[in-house]
N, C-alpha and C positions, 0 to 999 in steps of 0.2 A: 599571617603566614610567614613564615621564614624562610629561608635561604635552605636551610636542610629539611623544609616539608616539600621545596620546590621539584626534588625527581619524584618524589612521593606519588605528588598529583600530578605529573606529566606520566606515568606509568599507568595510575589508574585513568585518567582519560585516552590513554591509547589502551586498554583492556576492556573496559564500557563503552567510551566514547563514541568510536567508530562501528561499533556491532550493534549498536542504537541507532545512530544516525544511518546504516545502511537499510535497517531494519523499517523505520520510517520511511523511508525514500522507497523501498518497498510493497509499504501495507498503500502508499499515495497511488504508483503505477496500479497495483492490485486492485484500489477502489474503482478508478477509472476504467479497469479493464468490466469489471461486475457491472457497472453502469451501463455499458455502452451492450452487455450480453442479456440483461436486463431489457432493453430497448429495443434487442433484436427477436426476444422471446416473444416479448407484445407485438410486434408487428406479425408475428408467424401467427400467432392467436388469431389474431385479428384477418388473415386471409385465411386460414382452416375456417376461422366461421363463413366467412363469405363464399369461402369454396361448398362449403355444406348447403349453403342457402340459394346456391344457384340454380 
């Protein structure tokens, strides 16, 4: 890499770079958030049936 490819890829990693890495840091909170509604779902399961069986 040389000295005149160096604005080259500081431009392309501030036009991808950061739209990826926020992009990530996204789908990460979004997994967690699925898991934990996931966990909420079965427990609702789980007292509708016990509601029906009482």
């Amino acid at each position: 890499m040389t000295v005149i490819e160096l604005p080259q890829w500081i431009t392309i990693l501030g036009n991808f770079g950061f739209p990826i890495a926020i992009t990530v840091y996204l789908f990460v909170r979004f997994e967690k958030k699925l898991d934990k509604l996931e966990n909420v779902i079965i427990q609702l399961s789980d007292v509708i049936r016990d509601t029906r069986k009482g």
